[in-house]
C-alpha positions as a printed Julia matrix, in Angstrom:
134×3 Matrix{Float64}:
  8.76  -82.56   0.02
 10.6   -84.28   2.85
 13.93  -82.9    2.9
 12.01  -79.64   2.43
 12.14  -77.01  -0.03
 15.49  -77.48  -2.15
 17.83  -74.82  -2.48
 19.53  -73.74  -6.32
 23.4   -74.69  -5.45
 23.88  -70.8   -6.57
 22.73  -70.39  -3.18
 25.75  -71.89  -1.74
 28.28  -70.62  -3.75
 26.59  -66.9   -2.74
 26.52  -67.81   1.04
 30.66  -68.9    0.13
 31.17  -66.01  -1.32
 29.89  -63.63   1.49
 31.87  -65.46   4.0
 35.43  -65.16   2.12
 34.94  -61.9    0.65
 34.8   -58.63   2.33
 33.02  -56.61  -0.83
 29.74  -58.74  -0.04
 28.24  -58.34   3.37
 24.47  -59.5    2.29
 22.88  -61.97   0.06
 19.44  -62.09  -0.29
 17.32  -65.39  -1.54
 13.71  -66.22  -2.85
 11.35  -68.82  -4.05
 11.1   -69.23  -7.3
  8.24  -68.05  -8.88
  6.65  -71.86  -9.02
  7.69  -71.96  -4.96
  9.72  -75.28  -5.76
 13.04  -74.08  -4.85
 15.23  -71.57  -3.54
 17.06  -69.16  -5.79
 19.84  -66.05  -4.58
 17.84  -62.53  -6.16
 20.7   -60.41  -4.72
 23.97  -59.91  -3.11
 26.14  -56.91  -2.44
 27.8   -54.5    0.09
 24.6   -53.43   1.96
 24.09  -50.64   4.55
 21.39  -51.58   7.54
 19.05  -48.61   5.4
 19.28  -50.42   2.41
 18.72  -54.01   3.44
 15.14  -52.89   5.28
 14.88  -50.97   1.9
 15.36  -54.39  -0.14
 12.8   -56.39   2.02
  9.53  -56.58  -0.36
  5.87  -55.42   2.13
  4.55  -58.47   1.0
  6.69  -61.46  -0.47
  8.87  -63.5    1.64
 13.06  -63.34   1.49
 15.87  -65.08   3.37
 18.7   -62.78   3.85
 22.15  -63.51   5.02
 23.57  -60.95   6.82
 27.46  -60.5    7.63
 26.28  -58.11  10.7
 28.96  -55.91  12.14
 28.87  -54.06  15.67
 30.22  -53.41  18.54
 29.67  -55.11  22.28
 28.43  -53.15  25.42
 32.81  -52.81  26.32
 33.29  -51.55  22.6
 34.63  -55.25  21.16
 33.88  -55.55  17.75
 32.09  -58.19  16.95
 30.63  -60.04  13.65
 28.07  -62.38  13.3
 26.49  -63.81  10.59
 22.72  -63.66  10.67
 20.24  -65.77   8.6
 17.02  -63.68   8.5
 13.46  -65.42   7.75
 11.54  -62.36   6.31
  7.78  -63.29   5.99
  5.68  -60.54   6.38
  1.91  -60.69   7.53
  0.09  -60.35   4.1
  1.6   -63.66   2.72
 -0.44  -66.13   1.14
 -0.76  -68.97   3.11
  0.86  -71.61   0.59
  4.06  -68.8    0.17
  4.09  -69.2    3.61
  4.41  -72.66   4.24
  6.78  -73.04   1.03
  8.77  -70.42   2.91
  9.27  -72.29   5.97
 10.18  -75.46   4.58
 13.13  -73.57   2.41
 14.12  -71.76   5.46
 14.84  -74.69   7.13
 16.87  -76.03   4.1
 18.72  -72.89   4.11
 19.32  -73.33   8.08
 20.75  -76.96   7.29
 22.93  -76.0    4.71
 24.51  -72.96   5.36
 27.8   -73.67   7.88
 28.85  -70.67   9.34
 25.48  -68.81  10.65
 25.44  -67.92  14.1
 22.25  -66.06  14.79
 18.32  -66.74  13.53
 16.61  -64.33  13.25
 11.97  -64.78  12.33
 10.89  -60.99  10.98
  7.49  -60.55   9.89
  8.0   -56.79  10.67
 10.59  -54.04   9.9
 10.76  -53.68  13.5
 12.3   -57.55  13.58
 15.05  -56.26  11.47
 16.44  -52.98  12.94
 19.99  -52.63  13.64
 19.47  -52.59  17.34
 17.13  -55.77  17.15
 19.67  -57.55  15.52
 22.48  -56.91  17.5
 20.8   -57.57  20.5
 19.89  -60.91  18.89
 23.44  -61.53  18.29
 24.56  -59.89  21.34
């Protein structure tokens, strides 16, 4: 796996889709149950509560995240975040699959500004990632 893990071309018509549309702010991805490939498991119009809602204790996700708030002067602002969500109790082998598809997904997705590694809730809060994107 050189190129690392591939990603289903669904994937990029998703990622598309959240960045022309404004009724999808969130997509989320997976491995495939084999761990051979990327696959989208979700998109929608998320609030911050149910995004940390849809983030499994213990099976990775990427998530991309059309995040919208507003600056210390009150600009608002909007970043797309790319969110690497392995949490601690992951098998090692998920693991590493997981990091070679997250840097597939980093490659081929144009358009995200901000990375964001959670292996914790706290990772993930609204304040966390606006001060990440800050």
């Amino acid at each position: 796996m050189s190129g690392g893990t591939p990603v289903d071309d669904s994937c990029i018509s998703a990622f598309q889709e959240l960045k022309s549309r404004r009724d999808i702010n969130t997509v989320i991805y997976r491995l495939s149950d084999s761990l051979e490939i990327v696959i989208p498991e979700a998109k929608g119009n998320l609030t911050h509560d149910e995004l940390l809602k849809a983030l499994p204790a213990d099976e990775p996700r990427y998530v991309v995240h059309d995040l919208l708030f507003a600056t210390a002067d009150g600009t608002r602002q909007e970043k797309v975040v790319l969110i690497s969500w392995c949490p601690a109790g992951v098998k090692a082998v998920e693991r590493i699959a997981h990091s070679s598809g997250c840097s597939t997904l980093r490659n081929l997705l144009d358009g995200v500004q901000v990375y964001v590694q959670a292996t914790d809730l706290s990772d993930v809060e609204y304040e966390a990632l606006v001060s990440r994107a800050s």
